[in-house]
N, C-alpha and C positions, 0 to 999 in steps of 0.2 A: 509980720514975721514972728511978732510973740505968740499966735494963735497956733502954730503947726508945735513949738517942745510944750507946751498948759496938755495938747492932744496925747501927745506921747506920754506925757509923767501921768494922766489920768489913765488910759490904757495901762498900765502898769500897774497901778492901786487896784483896778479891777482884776486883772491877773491872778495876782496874789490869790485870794479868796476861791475862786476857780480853780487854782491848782489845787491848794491844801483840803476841797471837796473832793477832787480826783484821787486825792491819797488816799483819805479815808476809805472810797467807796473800795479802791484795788484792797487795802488790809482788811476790809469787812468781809470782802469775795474772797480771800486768804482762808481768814478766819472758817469760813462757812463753810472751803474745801476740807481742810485740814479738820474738822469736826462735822459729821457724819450727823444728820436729823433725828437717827435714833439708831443706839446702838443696838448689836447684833444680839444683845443677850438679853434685850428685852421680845423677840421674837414668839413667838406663841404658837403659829401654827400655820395652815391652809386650811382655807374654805372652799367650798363648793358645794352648790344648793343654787334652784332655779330663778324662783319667786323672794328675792335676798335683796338687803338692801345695808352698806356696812359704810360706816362713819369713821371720823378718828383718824389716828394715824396707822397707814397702811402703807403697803410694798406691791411689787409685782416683780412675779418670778416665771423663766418659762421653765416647763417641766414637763420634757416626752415631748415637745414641740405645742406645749399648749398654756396659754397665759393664764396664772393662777395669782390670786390674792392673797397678802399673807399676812396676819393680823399680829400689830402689835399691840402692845399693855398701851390699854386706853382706849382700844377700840368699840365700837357697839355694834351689836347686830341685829336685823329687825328681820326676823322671818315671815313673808305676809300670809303664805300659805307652804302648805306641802311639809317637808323635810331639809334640813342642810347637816351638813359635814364635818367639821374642822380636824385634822389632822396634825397633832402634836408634832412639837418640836422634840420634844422630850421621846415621843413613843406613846401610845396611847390615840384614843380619839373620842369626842366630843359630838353628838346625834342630837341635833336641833328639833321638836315638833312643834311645828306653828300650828296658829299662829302665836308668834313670842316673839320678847325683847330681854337684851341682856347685855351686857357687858364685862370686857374680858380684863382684869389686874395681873402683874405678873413681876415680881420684886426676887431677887434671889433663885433660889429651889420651889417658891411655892408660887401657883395659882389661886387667882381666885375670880367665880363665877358668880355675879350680881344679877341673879333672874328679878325679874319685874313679871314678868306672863310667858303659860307657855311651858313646853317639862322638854328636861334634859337627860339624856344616856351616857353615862362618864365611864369609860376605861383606860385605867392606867396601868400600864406592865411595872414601872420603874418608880424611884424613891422622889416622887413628888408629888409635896404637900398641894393634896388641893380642898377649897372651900369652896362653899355654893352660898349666897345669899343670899336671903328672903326679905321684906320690908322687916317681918318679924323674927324668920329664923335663920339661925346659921348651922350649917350642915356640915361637918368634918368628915371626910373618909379615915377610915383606920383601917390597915393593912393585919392580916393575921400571918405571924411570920415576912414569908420573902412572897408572899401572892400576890396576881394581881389585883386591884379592887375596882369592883364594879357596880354603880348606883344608879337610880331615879330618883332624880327630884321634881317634882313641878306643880301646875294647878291644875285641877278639871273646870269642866265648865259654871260648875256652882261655885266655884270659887275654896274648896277644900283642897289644903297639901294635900300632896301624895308622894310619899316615900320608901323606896323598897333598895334594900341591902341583898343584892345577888352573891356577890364575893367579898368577901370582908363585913366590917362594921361598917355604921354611922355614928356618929357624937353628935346631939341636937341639944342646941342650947339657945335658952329663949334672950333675946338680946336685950329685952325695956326686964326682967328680972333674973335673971343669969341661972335661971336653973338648967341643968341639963339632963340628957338621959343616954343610954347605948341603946340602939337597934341593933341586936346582933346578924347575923349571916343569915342569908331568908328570910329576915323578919320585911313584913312589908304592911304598912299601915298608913293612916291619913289623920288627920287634927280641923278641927274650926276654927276658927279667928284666932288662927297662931298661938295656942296656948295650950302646955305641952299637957295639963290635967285632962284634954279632950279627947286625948289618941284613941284611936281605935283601931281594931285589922280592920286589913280592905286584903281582899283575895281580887289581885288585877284592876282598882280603880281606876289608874293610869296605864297608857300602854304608848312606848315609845322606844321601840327597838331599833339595833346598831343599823348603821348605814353601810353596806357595803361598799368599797371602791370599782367604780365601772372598768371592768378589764381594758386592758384595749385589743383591738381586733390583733389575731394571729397573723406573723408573718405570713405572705404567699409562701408556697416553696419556690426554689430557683428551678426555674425552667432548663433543660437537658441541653445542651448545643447539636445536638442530633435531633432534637425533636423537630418537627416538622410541621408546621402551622399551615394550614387550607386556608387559603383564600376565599372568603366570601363569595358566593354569588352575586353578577352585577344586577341592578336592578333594570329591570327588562321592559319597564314601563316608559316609554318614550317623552321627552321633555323637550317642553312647548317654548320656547324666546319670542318675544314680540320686540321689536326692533322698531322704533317709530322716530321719526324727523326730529330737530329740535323745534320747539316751540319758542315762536315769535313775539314779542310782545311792539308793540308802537303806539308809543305815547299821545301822538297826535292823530291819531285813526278812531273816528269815533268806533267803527266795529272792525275789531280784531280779524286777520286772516285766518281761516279755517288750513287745518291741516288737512292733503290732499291723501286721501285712503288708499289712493296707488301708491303712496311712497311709504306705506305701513308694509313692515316684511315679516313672514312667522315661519321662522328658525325650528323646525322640526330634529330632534339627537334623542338615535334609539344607540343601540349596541348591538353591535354586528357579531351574529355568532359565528363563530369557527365551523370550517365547513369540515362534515361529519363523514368519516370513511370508516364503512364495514369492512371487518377480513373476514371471511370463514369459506366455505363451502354448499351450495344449495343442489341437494337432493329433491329427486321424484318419486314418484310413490309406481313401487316395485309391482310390476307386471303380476298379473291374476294367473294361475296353472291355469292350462289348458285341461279340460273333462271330456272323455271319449265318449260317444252316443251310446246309450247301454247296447244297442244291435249290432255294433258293430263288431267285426273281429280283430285281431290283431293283425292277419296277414291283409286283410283288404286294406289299413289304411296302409300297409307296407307296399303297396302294390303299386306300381309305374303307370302314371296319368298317359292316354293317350295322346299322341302329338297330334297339331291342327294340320289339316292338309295342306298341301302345296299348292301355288297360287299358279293359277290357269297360264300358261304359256301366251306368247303374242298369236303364233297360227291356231290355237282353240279360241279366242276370245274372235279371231276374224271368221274361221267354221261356222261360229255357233252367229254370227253376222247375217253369214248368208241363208243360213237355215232359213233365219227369221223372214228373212225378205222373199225368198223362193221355200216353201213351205212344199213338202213332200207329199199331197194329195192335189196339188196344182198342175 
Protein backbone atom coordinates (compact mmCIF):
# COMPACT_ATOMS: atom_id res chain seq x y z
CA UNK A 1 0.00 0.00 0.00
CA UNK A 2 3.12 2.37 0.64
CA UNK A 3 4.24 1.72 -2.95
CA UNK A 4 1.29 3.44 -4.99
CA UNK A 5 1.67 7.61 -2.57
CA UNK A 6 6.35 6.95 -2.85
CA UNK A 7 4.68 6.78 -6.97
CA UNK A 8 2.58 9.62 -6.76
CA UNK A 9 5.03 12.17 -4.73
CA UNK A 10 7.91 10.93 -7.30
CA UNK A 11 5.67 11.79 -10.45
CA UNK A 12 5.28 15.09 -8.90
CA UNK A 13 9.24 15.93 -8.34
CA UNK A 14 9.52 15.09 -11.91
CA UNK A 15 6.74 17.48 -13.02
CA UNK A 16 8.03 20.17 -11.61
CA UNK A 17 11.28 20.49 -13.80
CA UNK A 18 9.11 19.59 -16.94
CA UNK A 19 6.76 22.37 -16.47
CA UNK A 20 9.32 25.28 -15.60
CA UNK A 21 11.16 23.94 -19.16
CA UNK A 22 7.80 24.40 -20.78
CA UNK A 23 7.82 27.99 -19.58
CA UNK A 24 10.92 28.92 -20.61
CA UNK A 25 10.53 27.41 -23.99
CA UNK A 26 6.68 29.54 -24.43
CA UNK A 27 8.82 33.04 -23.24
CA UNK A 28 11.77 32.17 -25.55
CA UNK A 29 9.12 31.75 -28.57
CA UNK A 30 7.56 35.12 -26.94
CA UNK A 31 10.79 36.66 -27.03
CA UNK A 32 11.70 35.53 -30.71
CA UNK A 33 8.00 36.92 -31.86
CA UNK A 34 8.06 40.13 -30.45
CA UNK A 35 11.82 40.83 -31.87
CA UNK A 36 12.07 40.31 -35.49
CA UNK A 37 15.89 38.45 -36.78
CA UNK A 38 16.66 41.65 -38.37
CA UNK A 39 15.36 44.71 -38.59
CA UNK A 40 13.94 46.55 -41.39
CA UNK A 41 16.45 49.23 -41.54
CA UNK A 42 19.19 47.16 -42.03
CA UNK A 43 17.86 46.23 -45.49
CA UNK A 44 20.10 46.85 -48.52
CA UNK A 45 18.63 45.80 -51.40
CA UNK A 46 17.34 43.00 -54.15
CA UNK A 47 19.27 40.76 -56.10
CA UNK A 48 18.95 39.09 -59.16
CA UNK A 49 21.70 37.51 -61.40
CA UNK A 50 21.75 33.83 -62.93
CA UNK A 51 24.96 32.04 -61.85
CA UNK A 52 24.75 33.72 -57.95
CA UNK A 53 25.28 32.23 -54.89
CA UNK A 54 24.34 34.62 -51.49
CA UNK A 55 25.14 33.76 -47.90
CA UNK A 56 24.28 35.62 -44.51
CA UNK A 57 21.38 36.91 -43.47
CA UNK A 58 18.72 37.18 -46.10
CA UNK A 59 14.78 37.84 -46.79
CA UNK A 60 12.41 36.79 -49.43
CA UNK A 61 9.99 39.22 -50.92
CA UNK A 62 7.41 38.54 -53.81
CA UNK A 63 7.34 41.41 -56.25
CA UNK A 64 5.10 41.42 -59.64
CA UNK A 65 4.30 37.83 -58.64
CA UNK A 66 7.97 36.74 -58.58
CA UNK A 67 10.23 35.52 -55.60
CA UNK A 68 13.17 37.88 -55.03
CA UNK A 69 16.03 38.07 -52.44
CA UNK A 70 16.79 40.66 -50.55
CA UNK A 71 19.97 41.25 -48.85
CA UNK A 72 20.73 42.34 -45.69
CA UNK A 73 23.99 43.95 -43.77
CA UNK A 74 26.20 40.85 -43.50
CA UNK A 75 25.36 39.31 -46.47
CA UNK A 76 27.98 37.84 -49.21
CA UNK A 77 27.80 37.30 -52.65
CA UNK A 78 29.75 35.12 -54.86
CA UNK A 79 29.11 35.74 -58.65
CA UNK A 80 30.34 32.53 -60.41
CA UNK A 81 30.01 33.88 -63.91
CA UNK A 82 28.05 36.46 -65.90
CA UNK A 83 26.45 39.59 -64.37
CA UNK A 84 24.17 40.24 -61.15
CA UNK A 85 22.07 43.23 -60.01
CA UNK A 86 21.17 44.51 -56.53
CA UNK A 87 18.85 47.09 -56.37
CA UNK A 88 18.90 49.70 -53.44
CA UNK A 89 16.74 50.31 -50.83
CA UNK A 90 17.73 53.73 -50.79
CA UNK A 91 17.52 54.29 -54.80
CA UNK A 92 20.46 53.53 -56.72
CA UNK A 93 21.92 50.17 -58.00
CA UNK A 94 24.84 48.02 -57.58
CA UNK A 95 26.13 45.83 -61.23
CA UNK A 96 28.14 42.82 -60.27
CA UNK A 97 30.85 41.36 -62.98
CA UNK A 98 31.94 37.98 -62.17
CA UNK A 99 33.52 36.20 -61.62
CA UNK A 100 33.65 38.07 -57.90
CA UNK A 101 32.98 38.08 -54.25
CA UNK A 102 32.00 40.69 -51.78
CA UNK A 103 30.19 41.66 -49.12
CA UNK A 104 27.52 44.02 -48.20
CA UNK A 105 27.70 46.38 -44.43
CA UNK A 106 25.22 48.80 -44.00
CA UNK A 107 25.11 50.82 -40.31
CA UNK A 108 22.84 54.08 -40.46
CA UNK A 109 22.92 56.25 -43.88
CA UNK A 110 25.98 54.56 -45.09
CA UNK A 111 27.05 51.47 -47.10
CA UNK A 112 29.81 49.77 -47.44
CA UNK A 113 31.10 47.45 -50.21
CA UNK A 114 34.09 44.66 -49.20
CA UNK A 115 35.24 43.39 -52.87
CA UNK A 116 37.55 40.68 -52.57
CA UNK A 117 37.51 39.87 -56.66
CA UNK A 118 35.67 40.93 -59.52
CA UNK A 119 34.56 44.93 -60.45
CA UNK A 120 31.57 46.67 -59.45
CA UNK A 121 29.13 49.68 -61.08
CA UNK A 122 27.73 51.76 -58.17
CA UNK A 123 24.98 54.44 -58.84
CA UNK A 124 23.50 56.31 -56.36
CA UNK A 125 20.73 59.15 -56.88
CA UNK A 126 20.29 59.98 -53.16
CA UNK A 127 22.59 61.12 -49.80
CA UNK A 128 24.16 57.77 -49.22
CA UNK A 129 27.40 57.54 -47.92
CA UNK A 130 28.85 54.64 -49.68
CA UNK A 131 32.36 52.82 -49.57
CA UNK A 132 33.99 50.24 -51.49
CA UNK A 133 36.75 48.11 -49.98
CA UNK A 134 39.91 46.68 -51.09
CA UNK A 135 42.37 44.27 -48.98
CA UNK A 136 44.40 47.65 -49.63
CA UNK A 137 42.25 50.32 -50.68
CA UNK A 138 39.27 52.24 -49.63
CA UNK A 139 37.32 53.99 -52.13
CA UNK A 140 34.81 56.94 -51.10
CA UNK A 141 32.35 58.28 -53.50
CA UNK A 142 31.85 62.19 -53.27
CA UNK A 143 28.92 63.77 -54.73
CA UNK A 144 29.45 67.19 -56.60
CA UNK A 145 26.71 69.37 -55.38
CA UNK A 146 23.16 67.43 -55.31
CA UNK A 147 24.25 64.69 -58.41
CA UNK A 148 24.21 61.60 -58.80
CA UNK A 149 27.55 59.49 -58.29
CA UNK A 150 28.55 57.05 -60.31
CA UNK A 151 31.82 54.68 -60.14
CA UNK A 152 34.06 51.44 -60.95
CA UNK A 153 35.77 49.85 -58.89
CA UNK A 154 37.45 46.33 -59.32
CA UNK A 155 40.27 44.04 -60.62
CA UNK A 156 41.38 42.86 -64.03
CA UNK A 157 42.70 39.81 -64.59
CA UNK A 158 46.34 40.62 -63.83
CA UNK A 159 45.47 41.58 -60.86
CA UNK A 160 45.63 45.61 -61.31
CA UNK A 161 42.78 48.04 -59.60
CA UNK A 162 40.80 49.75 -61.84
CA UNK A 163 39.10 52.82 -60.98
CA UNK A 164 36.98 55.28 -62.88
CA UNK A 165 34.86 58.30 -61.51
CA UNK A 166 31.91 58.73 -64.38
CA UNK A 167 29.73 61.26 -62.03
CA UNK A 168 31.16 62.72 -59.18
CA UNK A 169 34.63 62.09 -57.39
CA UNK A 170 36.43 59.28 -55.73
CA UNK A 171 38.64 59.77 -52.19
CA UNK A 172 41.33 56.86 -52.25
CA UNK A 173 43.07 56.18 -49.40
CA UNK A 174 45.66 53.73 -48.73
CA UNK A 175 44.70 51.77 -45.58
CA UNK A 176 48.45 50.05 -44.05
CA UNK A 177 49.59 54.31 -44.59
CA UNK A 178 46.59 56.58 -44.75
CA UNK A 179 47.57 58.52 -47.75
CA UNK A 180 45.00 59.64 -49.75
CA UNK A 181 44.18 61.17 -53.17
CA UNK A 182 40.90 62.59 -55.32
CA UNK A 183 39.95 61.16 -58.73
CA UNK A 184 38.11 63.68 -59.96
CA UNK A 185 34.87 63.44 -62.47
CA UNK A 186 36.20 61.30 -65.57
CA UNK A 187 39.23 60.64 -64.28
CA UNK A 188 39.72 56.79 -64.79
CA UNK A 189 43.04 55.05 -63.78
CA UNK A 190 44.51 51.67 -62.31
CA UNK A 191 47.48 51.29 -59.47
CA UNK A 192 49.79 47.83 -58.81
CA UNK A 193 50.02 46.28 -55.55
CA UNK A 194 47.69 48.73 -53.96
CA UNK A 195 49.90 51.73 -53.60
CA UNK A 196 48.63 54.83 -54.45
CA UNK A 197 52.53 56.25 -55.90
CA UNK A 198 51.76 53.48 -58.94
CA UNK A 199 48.52 55.27 -60.54
CA UNK A 200 48.35 55.44 -63.80
CA UNK A 201 45.52 56.38 -66.63
CA UNK A 202 43.95 53.50 -68.08
CA UNK A 203 41.48 54.64 -70.97
CA UNK A 204 38.66 51.55 -70.46
CA UNK A 205 40.96 48.80 -68.50
CA UNK A 206 37.97 47.70 -66.85
CA UNK A 207 34.60 47.45 -68.19
CA UNK A 208 31.37 46.68 -66.31
CA UNK A 209 28.29 48.39 -67.34
CA UNK A 210 24.90 48.99 -65.44
CA UNK A 211 22.45 46.24 -65.62
CA UNK A 212 19.28 46.80 -66.83
CA UNK A 213 15.93 45.62 -65.15
CA UNK A 214 14.22 42.91 -67.38
CA UNK A 215 10.74 44.61 -68.44
CA UNK A 216 8.07 42.46 -67.91
CA UNK A 217 6.01 41.42 -70.86
CA UNK A 218 3.11 44.02 -72.02
CA UNK A 219 -0.30 43.52 -70.90
CA UNK A 220 -2.62 41.74 -73.64
CA UNK A 221 -5.18 44.05 -74.57
CA UNK A 222 -8.81 43.32 -73.42
CA UNK A 223 -10.52 41.45 -76.07
CA UNK A 224 -13.99 43.30 -77.41
CA UNK A 225 -17.40 41.32 -76.25
CA UNK A 226 -18.37 41.65 -79.92
CA UNK A 227 -15.45 40.23 -81.11
CA UNK A 228 -15.94 36.96 -82.59
CA UNK A 229 -13.44 34.12 -82.14
CA UNK A 230 -13.46 31.08 -85.23
CA UNK A 231 -13.18 27.96 -84.12
CA UNK A 232 -10.47 25.95 -85.05
CA UNK A 233 -10.56 23.37 -87.72
CA UNK A 234 -11.35 19.74 -86.42
CA UNK A 235 -8.69 17.53 -87.05
CA UNK A 236 -9.65 15.28 -89.87
CA UNK A 237 -7.13 12.73 -89.44
CA UNK A 238 -9.05 9.66 -88.03
CA UNK A 239 -8.07 8.09 -84.48
CA UNK A 240 -7.30 4.49 -84.07
CA UNK A 241 -8.50 2.87 -80.03
CA UNK A 242 -7.36 -0.65 -79.73
CA UNK A 243 -9.47 -2.06 -77.06
CA UNK A 244 -8.10 -5.43 -75.97
CA UNK A 245 -9.35 -7.97 -73.00
CA UNK A 246 -8.03 -7.88 -69.51
CA UNK A 247 -5.02 -9.83 -69.01
CA UNK A 248 -4.80 -12.89 -66.96
CA UNK A 249 -2.37 -13.74 -64.74
CA UNK A 250 -2.35 -17.61 -62.68
CA UNK A 251 -0.01 -18.34 -60.40
CA UNK A 252 -0.19 -22.05 -60.67
CA UNK A 253 -0.28 -22.24 -64.57
CA UNK A 254 3.00 -23.11 -65.64
CA UNK A 255 2.31 -21.14 -69.21
CA UNK A 256 0.21 -18.35 -68.99
CA UNK A 257 -3.21 -18.09 -71.20
CA UNK A 258 -2.86 -16.31 -74.48
CA UNK A 259 -5.02 -13.54 -75.28
CA UNK A 260 -7.61 -14.51 -77.91
CA UNK A 261 -7.20 -11.95 -81.05
CA UNK A 262 -10.98 -12.18 -81.82
CA UNK A 263 -11.58 -10.42 -78.66
CA UNK A 264 -9.01 -7.54 -79.80
CA UNK A 265 -11.35 -4.51 -81.13
CA UNK A 266 -10.06 -1.32 -83.26
CA UNK A 267 -12.24 1.67 -82.47
CA UNK A 268 -11.85 3.60 -85.74
CA UNK A 269 -13.27 7.98 -84.78
CA UNK A 270 -13.06 10.32 -87.79
CA UNK A 271 -15.26 13.59 -87.86
CA UNK A 272 -18.29 13.70 -89.81
CA UNK A 273 -18.39 16.49 -92.01
CA UNK A 274 -21.42 18.61 -92.34
CA UNK A 275 -23.22 18.00 -95.32
CA UNK A 276 -22.48 20.60 -98.05
CA UNK A 277 -25.56 22.54 -99.91
CA UNK A 278 -24.88 24.80 -102.97
CA UNK A 279 -27.40 27.65 -103.82
CA UNK A 280 -26.81 29.50 -106.94
CA UNK A 281 -28.02 28.91 -110.53
CA UNK A 282 -26.44 26.75 -113.43
CA UNK A 283 -26.38 28.21 -116.91
CA UNK A 284 -25.50 26.63 -120.61
CA UNK A 285 -23.58 27.95 -122.85
CA UNK A 286 -25.86 30.21 -125.20
CA UNK A 287 -26.75 28.93 -128.67
CA UNK A 288 -24.17 29.84 -131.88
CA UNK A 289 -26.23 32.48 -134.57
CA UNK A 290 -27.33 30.79 -137.14
CA UNK A 291 -25.13 31.94 -140.97
CA UNK A 292 -27.06 31.92 -144.19
CA UNK A 293 -25.43 30.03 -147.23
CA UNK A 294 -23.79 32.81 -149.06
CA UNK A 295 -26.12 31.57 -152.39
CA UNK A 296 -28.81 31.97 -150.97
CA UNK A 297 -31.50 34.69 -151.01
CA UNK A 298 -33.56 35.93 -148.71
CA UNK A 299 -37.03 35.19 -150.22
CA UNK A 300 -36.02 31.51 -150.87
CA UNK A 301 -35.37 30.75 -147.31
CA UNK A 302 -38.87 32.87 -146.75
CA UNK A 303 -40.50 30.45 -148.91
CA UNK A 304 -43.19 27.71 -147.85
CA UNK A 305 -41.72 24.00 -147.73
CA UNK A 306 -43.70 21.78 -149.68
CA UNK A 307 -46.28 19.57 -147.78
CA UNK A 308 -45.68 15.50 -147.97
CA UNK A 309 -48.53 13.94 -149.91
CA UNK A 310 -51.39 12.13 -148.68
CA UNK A 311 -51.38 8.72 -147.80
CA UNK A 312 -52.99 6.29 -150.40
CA UNK A 313 -56.72 5.57 -149.56
CA UNK A 314 -57.84 1.78 -148.55
CA UNK A 315 -59.58 1.29 -152.44
CA UNK A 316 -56.03 2.49 -154.20
CA UNK A 317 -53.80 0.33 -152.07
CA UNK A 318 -56.48 -2.90 -153.07
CA UNK A 319 -56.28 -1.41 -157.14
CA UNK A 320 -52.94 -1.35 -157.14
CA UNK A 321 -53.52 -5.25 -155.48
CA UNK A 322 -55.04 -6.38 -158.29
CA UNK A 323 -52.97 -4.72 -160.90
CA UNK A 324 -50.09 -6.64 -159.53
CA UNK A 325 -51.67 -10.12 -159.67
CA UNK A 326 -53.61 -9.69 -163.18
CA UNK A 327 -51.09 -7.42 -164.97
CA UNK A 328 -52.41 -5.67 -168.25
CA UNK A 329 -50.55 -7.41 -171.08
CA UNK A 330 -51.92 -10.96 -169.63
Amino acid sequence: MTAIPNLIARLRRAAIPVACGAILCAALIAVAAARPDQPASDSVGIIDGEAIAVSGPTSVEVVQGQVKTVLHSGSEVSVKSGNARIDLVEGGQVSICGPAHLSVLKAGGSLTIALDTGTVHVRVEHELVLNIYTPLIQAQTVAIGDGPRDALVGFDSSGAMCIRANLGAIRLEQQLTGQTVIIPQTGDVFLFSGQLEHLRTSAGHCACSLQTARAAPPPQPATSQSARVEPLPPNEEPIYQVVMPPLIYEANAKVQPEIDPKMILIVRRVCVRPTLIFQGRVEGESPAPVTPAPGATPGAANAPKPSAPASDSLVNRVRNFVRKLWPSGS
